[in-house]
PDB file of the backbone (N, CA, C, O) and the ligand in Angstrom, with CONECT records:
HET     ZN  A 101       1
ATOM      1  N   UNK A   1      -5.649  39.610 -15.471  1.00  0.00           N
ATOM      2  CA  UNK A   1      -5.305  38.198 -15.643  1.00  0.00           C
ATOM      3  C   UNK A   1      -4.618  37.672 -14.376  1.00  0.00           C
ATOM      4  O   UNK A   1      -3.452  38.005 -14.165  1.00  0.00           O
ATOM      5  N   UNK A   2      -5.219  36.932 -13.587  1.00  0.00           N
ATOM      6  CA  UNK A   2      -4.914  36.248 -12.613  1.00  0.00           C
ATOM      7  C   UNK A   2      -3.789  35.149 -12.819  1.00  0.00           C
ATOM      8  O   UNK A   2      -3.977  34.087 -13.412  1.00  0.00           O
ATOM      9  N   UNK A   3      -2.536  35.574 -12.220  1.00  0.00           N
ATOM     10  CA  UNK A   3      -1.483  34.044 -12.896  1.00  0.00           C
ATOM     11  C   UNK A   3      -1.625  33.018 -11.721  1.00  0.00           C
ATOM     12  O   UNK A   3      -2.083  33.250 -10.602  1.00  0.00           O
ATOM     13  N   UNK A   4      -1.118  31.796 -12.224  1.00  0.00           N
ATOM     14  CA  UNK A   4      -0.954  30.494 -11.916  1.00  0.00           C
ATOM     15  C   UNK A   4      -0.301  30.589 -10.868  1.00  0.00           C
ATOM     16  O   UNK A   4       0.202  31.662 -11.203  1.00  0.00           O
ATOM     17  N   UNK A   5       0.404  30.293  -9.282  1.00  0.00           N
ATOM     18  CA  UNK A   5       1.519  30.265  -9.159  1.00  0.00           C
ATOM     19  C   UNK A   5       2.183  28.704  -9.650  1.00  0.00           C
ATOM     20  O   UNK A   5       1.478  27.698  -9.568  1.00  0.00           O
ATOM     21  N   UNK A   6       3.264  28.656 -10.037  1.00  0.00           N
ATOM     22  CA  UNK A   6       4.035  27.912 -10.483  1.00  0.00           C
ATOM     23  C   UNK A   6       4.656  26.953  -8.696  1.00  0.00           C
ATOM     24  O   UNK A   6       5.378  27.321  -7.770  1.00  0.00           O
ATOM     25  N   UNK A   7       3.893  25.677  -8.986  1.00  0.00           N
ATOM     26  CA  UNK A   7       4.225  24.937  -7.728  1.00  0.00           C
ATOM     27  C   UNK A   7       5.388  23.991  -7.722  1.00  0.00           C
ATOM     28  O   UNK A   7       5.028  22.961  -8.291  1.00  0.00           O
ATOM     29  N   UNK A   8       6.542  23.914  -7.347  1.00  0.00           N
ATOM     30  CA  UNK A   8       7.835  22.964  -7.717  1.00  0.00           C
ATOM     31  C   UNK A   8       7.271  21.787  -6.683  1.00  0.00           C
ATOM     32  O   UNK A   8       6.664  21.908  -5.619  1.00  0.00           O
ATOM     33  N   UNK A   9       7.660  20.725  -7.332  1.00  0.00           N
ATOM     34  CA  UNK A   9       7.489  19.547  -6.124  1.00  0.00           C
ATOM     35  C   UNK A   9       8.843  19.189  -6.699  1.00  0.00           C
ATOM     36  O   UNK A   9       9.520  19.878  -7.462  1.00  0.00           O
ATOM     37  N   UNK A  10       9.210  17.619  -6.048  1.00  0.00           N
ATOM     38  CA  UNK A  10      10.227  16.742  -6.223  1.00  0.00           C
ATOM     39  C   UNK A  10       9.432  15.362  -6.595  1.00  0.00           C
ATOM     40  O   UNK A  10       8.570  14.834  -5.893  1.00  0.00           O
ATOM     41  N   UNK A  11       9.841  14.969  -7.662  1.00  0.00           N
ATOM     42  CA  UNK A  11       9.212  14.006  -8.083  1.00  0.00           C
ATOM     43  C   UNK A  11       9.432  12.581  -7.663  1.00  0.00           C
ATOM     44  O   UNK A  11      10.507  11.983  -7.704  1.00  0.00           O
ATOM     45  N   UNK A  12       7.813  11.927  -7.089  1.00  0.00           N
ATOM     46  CA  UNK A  12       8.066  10.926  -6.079  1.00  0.00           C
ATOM     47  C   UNK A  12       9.135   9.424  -6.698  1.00  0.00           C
ATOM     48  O   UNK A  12       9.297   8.339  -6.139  1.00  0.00           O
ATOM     49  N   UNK A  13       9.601   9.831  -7.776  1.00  0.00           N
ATOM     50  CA  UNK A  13      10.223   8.534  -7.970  1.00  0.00           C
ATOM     51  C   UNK A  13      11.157   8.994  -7.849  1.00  0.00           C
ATOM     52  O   UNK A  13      11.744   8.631  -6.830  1.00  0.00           O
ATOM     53  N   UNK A  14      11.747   9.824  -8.551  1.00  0.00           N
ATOM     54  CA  UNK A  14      13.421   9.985  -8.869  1.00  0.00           C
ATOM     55  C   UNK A  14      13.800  11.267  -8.077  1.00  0.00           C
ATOM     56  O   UNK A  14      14.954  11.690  -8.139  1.00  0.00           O
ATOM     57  N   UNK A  15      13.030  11.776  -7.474  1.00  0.00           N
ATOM     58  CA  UNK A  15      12.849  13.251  -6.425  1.00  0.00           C
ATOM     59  C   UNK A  15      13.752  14.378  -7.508  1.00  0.00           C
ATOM     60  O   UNK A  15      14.451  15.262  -7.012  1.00  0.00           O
ATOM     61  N   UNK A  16      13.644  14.230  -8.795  1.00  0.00           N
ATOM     62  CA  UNK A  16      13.645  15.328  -9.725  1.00  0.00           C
ATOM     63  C   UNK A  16      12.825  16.532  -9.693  1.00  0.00           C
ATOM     64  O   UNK A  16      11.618  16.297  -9.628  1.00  0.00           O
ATOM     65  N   UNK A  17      13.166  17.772  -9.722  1.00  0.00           N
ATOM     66  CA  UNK A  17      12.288  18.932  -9.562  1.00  0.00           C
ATOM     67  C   UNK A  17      11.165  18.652 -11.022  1.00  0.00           C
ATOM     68  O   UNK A  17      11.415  18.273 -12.166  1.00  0.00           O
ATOM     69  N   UNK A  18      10.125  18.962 -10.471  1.00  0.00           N
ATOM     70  CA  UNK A  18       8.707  19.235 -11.530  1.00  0.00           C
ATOM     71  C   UNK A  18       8.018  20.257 -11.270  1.00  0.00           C
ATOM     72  O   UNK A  18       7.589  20.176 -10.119  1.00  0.00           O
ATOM     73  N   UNK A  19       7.716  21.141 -11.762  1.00  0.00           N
ATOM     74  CA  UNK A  19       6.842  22.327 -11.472  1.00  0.00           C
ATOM     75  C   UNK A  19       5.285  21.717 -12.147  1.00  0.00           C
ATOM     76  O   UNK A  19       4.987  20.740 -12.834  1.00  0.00           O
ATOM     77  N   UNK A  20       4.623  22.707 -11.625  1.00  0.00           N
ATOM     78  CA  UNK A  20       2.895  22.031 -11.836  1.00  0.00           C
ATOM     79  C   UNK A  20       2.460  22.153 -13.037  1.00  0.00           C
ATOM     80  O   UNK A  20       1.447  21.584 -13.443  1.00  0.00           O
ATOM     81  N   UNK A  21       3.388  23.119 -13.914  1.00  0.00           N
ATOM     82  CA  UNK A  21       2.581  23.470 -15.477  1.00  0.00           C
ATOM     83  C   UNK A  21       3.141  22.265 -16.149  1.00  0.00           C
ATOM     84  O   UNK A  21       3.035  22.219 -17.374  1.00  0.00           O
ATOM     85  N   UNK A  22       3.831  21.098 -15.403  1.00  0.00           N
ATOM     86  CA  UNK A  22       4.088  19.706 -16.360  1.00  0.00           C
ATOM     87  C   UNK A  22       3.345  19.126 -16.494  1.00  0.00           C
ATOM     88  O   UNK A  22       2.588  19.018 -15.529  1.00  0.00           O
ATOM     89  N   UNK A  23       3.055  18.441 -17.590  1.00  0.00           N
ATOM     90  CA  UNK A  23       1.932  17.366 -17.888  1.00  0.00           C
ATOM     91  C   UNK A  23       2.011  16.324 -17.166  1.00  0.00           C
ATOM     92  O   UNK A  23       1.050  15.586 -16.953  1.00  0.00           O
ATOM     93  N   UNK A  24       3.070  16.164 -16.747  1.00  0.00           N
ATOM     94  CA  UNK A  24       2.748  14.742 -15.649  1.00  0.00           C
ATOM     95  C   UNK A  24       2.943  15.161 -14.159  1.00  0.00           C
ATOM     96  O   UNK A  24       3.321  14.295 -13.369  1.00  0.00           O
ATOM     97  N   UNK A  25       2.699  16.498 -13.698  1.00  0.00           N
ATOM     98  CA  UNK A  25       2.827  16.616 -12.468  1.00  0.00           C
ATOM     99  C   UNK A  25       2.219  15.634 -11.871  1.00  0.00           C
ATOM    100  O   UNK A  25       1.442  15.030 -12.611  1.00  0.00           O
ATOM    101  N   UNK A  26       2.327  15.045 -10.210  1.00  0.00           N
ATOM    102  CA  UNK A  26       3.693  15.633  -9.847  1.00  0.00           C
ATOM    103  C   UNK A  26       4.748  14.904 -10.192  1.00  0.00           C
ATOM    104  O   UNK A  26       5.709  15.211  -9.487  1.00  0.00           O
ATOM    105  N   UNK A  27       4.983  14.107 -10.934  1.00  0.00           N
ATOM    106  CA  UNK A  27       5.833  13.243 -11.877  1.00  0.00           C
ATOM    107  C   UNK A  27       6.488  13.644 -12.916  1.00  0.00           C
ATOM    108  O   UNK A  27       5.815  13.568 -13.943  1.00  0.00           O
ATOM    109  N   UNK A  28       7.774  14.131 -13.086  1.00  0.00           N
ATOM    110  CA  UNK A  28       8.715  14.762 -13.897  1.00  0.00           C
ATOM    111  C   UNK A  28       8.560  14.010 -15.558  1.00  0.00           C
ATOM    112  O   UNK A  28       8.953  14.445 -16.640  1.00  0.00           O
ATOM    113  N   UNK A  29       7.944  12.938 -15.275  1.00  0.00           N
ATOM    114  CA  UNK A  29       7.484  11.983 -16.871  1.00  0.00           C
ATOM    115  C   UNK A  29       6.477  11.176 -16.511  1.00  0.00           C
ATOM    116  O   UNK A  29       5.977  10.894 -15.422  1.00  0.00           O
ATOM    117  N   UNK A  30       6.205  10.758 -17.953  1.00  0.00           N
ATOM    118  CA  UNK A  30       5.230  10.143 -17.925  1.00  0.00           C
ATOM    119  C   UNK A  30       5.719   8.175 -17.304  1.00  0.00           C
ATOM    120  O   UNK A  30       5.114   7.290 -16.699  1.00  0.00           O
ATOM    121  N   UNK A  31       6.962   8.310 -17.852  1.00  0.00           N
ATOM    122  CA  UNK A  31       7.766   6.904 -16.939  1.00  0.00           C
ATOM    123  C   UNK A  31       8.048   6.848 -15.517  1.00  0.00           C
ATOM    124  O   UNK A  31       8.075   5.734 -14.992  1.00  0.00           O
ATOM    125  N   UNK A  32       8.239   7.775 -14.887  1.00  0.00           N
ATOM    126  CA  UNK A  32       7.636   8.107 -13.475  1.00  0.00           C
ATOM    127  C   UNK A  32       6.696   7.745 -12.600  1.00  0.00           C
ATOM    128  O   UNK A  32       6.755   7.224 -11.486  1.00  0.00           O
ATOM    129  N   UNK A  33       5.743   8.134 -13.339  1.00  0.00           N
ATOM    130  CA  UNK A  33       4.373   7.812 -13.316  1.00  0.00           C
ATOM    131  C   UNK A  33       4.082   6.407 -13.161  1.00  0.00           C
ATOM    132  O   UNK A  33       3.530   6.008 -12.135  1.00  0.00           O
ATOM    133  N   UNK A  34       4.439   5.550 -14.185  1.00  0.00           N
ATOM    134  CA  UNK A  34       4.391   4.484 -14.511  1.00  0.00           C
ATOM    135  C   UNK A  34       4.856   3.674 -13.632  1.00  0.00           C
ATOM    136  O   UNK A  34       4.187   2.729 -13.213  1.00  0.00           O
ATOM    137  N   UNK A  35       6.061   3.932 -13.236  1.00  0.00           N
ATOM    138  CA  UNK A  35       7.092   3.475 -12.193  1.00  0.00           C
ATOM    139  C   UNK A  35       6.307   3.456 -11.367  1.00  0.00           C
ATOM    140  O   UNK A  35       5.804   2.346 -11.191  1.00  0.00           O
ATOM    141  N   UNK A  36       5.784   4.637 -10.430  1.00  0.00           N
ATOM    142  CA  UNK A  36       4.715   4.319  -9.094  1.00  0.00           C
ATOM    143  C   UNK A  36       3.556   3.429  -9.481  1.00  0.00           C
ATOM    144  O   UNK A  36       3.349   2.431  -8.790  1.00  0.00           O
ATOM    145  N   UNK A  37       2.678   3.725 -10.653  1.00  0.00           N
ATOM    146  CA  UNK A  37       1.983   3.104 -10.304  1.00  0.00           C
ATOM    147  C   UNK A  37       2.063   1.344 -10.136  1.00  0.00           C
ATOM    148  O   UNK A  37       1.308   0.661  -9.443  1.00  0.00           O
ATOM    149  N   UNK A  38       3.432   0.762 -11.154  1.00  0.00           N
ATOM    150  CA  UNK A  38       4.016  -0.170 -10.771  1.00  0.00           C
ATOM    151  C   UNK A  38       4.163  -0.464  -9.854  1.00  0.00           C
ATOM    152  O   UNK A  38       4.238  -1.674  -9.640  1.00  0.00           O
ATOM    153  N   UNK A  39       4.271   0.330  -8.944  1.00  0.00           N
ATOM    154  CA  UNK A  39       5.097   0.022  -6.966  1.00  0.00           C
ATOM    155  C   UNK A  39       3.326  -0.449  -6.516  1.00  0.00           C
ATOM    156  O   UNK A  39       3.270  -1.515  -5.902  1.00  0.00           O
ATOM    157  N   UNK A  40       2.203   0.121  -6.728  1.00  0.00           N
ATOM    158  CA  UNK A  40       0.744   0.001  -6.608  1.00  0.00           C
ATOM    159  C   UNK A  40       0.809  -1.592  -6.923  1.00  0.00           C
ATOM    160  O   UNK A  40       0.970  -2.496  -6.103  1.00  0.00           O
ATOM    161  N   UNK A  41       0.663  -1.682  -8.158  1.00  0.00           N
ATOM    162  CA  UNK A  41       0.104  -3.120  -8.543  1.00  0.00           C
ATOM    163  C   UNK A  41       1.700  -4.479  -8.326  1.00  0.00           C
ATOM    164  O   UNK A  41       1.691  -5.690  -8.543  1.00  0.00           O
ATOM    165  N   UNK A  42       2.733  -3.671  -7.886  1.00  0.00           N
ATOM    166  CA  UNK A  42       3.575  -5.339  -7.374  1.00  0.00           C
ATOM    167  C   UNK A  42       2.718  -5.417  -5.992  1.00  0.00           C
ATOM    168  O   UNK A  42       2.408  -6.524  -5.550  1.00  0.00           O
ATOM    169  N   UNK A  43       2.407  -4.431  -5.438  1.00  0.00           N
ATOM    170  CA  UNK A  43       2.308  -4.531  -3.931  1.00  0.00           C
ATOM    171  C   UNK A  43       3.361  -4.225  -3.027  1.00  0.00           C
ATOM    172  O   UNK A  43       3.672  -4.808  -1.988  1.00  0.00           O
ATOM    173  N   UNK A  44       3.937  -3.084  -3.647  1.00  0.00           N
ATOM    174  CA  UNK A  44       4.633  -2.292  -2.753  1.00  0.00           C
ATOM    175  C   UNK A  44       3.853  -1.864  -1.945  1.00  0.00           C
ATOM    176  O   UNK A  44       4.033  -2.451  -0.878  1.00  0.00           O
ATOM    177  N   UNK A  45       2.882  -0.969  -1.872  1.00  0.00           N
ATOM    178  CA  UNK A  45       1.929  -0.450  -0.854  1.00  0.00           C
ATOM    179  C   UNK A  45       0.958  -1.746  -0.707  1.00  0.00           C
ATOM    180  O   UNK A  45       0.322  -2.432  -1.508  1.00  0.00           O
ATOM    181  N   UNK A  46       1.092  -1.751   0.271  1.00  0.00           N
ATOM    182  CA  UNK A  46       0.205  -3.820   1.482  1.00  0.00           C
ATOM    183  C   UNK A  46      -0.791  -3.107   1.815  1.00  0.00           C
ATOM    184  O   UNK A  46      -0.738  -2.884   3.025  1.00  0.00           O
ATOM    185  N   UNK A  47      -1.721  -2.617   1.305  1.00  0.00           N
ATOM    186  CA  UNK A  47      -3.071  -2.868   2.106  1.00  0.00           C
ATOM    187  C   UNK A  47      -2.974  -3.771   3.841  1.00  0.00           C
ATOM    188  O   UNK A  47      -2.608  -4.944   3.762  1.00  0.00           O
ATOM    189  N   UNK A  48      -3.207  -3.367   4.915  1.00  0.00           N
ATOM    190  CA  UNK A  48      -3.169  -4.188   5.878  1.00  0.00           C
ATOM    191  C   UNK A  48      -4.731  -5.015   5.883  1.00  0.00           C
ATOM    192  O   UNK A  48      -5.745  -4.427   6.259  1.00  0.00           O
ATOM    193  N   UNK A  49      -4.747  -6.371   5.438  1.00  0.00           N
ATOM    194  CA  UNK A  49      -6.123  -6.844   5.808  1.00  0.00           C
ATOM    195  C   UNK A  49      -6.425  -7.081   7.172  1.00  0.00           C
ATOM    196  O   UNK A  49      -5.517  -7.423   7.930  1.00  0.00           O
ATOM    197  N   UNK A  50      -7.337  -6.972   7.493  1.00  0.00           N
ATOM    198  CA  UNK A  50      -7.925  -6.988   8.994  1.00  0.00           C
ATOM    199  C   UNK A  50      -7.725  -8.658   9.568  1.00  0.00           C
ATOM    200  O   UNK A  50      -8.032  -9.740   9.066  1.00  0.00           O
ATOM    201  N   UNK A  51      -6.980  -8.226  11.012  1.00  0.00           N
ATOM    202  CA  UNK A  51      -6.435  -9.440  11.380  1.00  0.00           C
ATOM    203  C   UNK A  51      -7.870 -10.786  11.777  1.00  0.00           C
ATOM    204  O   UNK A  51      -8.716 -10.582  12.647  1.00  0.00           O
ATOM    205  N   UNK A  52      -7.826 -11.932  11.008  1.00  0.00           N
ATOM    206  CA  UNK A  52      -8.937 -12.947  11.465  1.00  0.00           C
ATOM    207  C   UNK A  52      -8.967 -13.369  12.692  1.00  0.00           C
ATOM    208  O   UNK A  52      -8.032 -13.481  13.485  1.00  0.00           O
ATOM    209  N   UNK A  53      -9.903 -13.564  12.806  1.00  0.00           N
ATOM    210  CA  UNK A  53      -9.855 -14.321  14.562  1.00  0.00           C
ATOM    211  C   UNK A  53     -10.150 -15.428  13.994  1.00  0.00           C
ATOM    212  O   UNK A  53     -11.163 -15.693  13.346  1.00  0.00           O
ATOM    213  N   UNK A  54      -8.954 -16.308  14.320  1.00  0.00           N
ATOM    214  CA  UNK A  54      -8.704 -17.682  14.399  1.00  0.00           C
ATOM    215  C   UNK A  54      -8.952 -18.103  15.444  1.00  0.00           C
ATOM    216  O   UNK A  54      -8.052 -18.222  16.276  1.00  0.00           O
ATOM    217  N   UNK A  55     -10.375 -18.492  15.751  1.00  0.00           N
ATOM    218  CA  UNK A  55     -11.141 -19.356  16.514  1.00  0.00           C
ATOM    219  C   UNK A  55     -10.548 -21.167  16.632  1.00  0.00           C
ATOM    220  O   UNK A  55     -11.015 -22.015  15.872  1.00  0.00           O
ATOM    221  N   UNK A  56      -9.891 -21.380  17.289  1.00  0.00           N
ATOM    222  CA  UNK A  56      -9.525 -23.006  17.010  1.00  0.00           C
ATOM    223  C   UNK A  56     -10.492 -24.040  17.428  1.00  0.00           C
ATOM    224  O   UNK A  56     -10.374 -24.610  18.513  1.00  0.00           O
ATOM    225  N   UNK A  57     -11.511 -24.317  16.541  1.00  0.00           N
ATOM    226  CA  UNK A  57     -12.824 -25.188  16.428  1.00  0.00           C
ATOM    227  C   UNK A  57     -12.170 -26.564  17.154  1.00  0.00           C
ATOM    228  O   UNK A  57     -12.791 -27.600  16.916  1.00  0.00           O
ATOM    229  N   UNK A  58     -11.031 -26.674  17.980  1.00  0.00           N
ATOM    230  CA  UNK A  58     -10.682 -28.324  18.213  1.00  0.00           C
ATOM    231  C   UNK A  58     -11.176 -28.541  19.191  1.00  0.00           C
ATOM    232  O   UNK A  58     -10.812 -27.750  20.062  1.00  0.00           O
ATOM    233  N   UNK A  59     -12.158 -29.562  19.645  1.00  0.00           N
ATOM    234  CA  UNK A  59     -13.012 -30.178  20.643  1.00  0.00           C
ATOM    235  C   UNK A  59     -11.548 -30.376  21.877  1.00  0.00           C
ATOM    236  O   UNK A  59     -10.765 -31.253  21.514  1.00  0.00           O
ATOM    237  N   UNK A  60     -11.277 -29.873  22.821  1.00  0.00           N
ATOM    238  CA  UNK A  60     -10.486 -30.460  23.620  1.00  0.00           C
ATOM    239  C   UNK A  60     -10.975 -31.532  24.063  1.00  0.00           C
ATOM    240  O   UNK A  60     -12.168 -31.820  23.968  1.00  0.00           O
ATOM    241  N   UNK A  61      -9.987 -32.334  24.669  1.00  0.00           N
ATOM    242  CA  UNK A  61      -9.613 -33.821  24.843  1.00  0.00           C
ATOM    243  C   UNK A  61     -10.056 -33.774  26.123  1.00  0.00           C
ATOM    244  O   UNK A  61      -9.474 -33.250  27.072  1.00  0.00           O
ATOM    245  N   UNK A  62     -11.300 -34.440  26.126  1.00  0.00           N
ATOM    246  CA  UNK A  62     -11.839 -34.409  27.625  1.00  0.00           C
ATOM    247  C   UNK A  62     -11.220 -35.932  28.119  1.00  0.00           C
ATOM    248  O   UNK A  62     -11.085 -36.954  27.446  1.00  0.00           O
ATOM    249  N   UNK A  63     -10.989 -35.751  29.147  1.00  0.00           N
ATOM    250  CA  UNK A  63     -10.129 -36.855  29.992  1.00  0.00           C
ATOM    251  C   UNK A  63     -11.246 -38.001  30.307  1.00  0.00           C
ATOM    252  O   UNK A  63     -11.850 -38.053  31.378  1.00  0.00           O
ATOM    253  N   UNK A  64     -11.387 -38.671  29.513  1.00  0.00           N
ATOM    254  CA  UNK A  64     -12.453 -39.722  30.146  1.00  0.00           C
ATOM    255  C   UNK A  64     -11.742 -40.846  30.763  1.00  0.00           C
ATOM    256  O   UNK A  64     -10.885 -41.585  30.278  1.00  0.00           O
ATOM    257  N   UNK A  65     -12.439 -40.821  32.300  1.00  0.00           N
ATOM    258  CA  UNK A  65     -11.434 -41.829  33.227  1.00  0.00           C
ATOM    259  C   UNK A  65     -12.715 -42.690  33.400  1.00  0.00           C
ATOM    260  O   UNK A  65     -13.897 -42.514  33.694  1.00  0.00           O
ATOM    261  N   UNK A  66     -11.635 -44.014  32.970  1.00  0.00           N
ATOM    262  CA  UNK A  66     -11.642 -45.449  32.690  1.00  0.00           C
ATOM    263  C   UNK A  66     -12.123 -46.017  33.382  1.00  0.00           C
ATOM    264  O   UNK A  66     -11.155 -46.283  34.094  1.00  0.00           O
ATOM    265  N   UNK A  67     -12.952 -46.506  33.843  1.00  0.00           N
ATOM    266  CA  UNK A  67     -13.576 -47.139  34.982  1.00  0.00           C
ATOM    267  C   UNK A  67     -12.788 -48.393  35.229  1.00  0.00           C
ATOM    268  O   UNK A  67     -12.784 -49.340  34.441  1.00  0.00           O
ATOM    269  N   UNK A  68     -11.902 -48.346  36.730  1.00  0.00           N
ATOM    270  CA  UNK A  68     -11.254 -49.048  37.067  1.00  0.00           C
ATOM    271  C   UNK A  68     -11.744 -50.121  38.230  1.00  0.00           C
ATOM    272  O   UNK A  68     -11.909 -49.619  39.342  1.00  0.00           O
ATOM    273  N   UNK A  69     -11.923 -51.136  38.137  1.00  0.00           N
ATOM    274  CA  UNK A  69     -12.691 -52.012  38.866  1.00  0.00           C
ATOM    275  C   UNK A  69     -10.969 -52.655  39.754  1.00  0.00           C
ATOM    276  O   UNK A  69     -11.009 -53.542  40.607  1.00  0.00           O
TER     277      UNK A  69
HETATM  278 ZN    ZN A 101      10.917  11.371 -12.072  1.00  0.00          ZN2+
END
């Protein structure tokens, strides 16, 4: 019988010890859990969107000189 080794992490919310035979590894609970994935959907973790190129479509102001008699 080949054993498991038993893996300790620190659990990413509350950095509580969890070993791997927990049901919510690597999350010491299942409110843990919850908690991160909360930090996911406020938008704790920002996706960086790719910066736009803001092209400025404004016709510059061509100097039209006045015909001066
Ligand atoms: Zn925890």
């Amino acid at each position: 019988m080949a054993r498991k080794p038993v893996v300790k992490l620190d659990c990413p919310t509350c950095k509580k010890p969890v070993e791997s035979r927990d049901a919510d590894f690597p999350f010491c609970s299942e409110r843990c859990r919850l908690i991160d994935l909360g930090k996911w959907a406020s938008g704790a973790y920002v996706i960086s969107s790719p910066t736009r190129d803001v092209s400025d479509s404004v016709p510059d102001s061509r100097q039209t000189t006045s015909d001066e008699e």
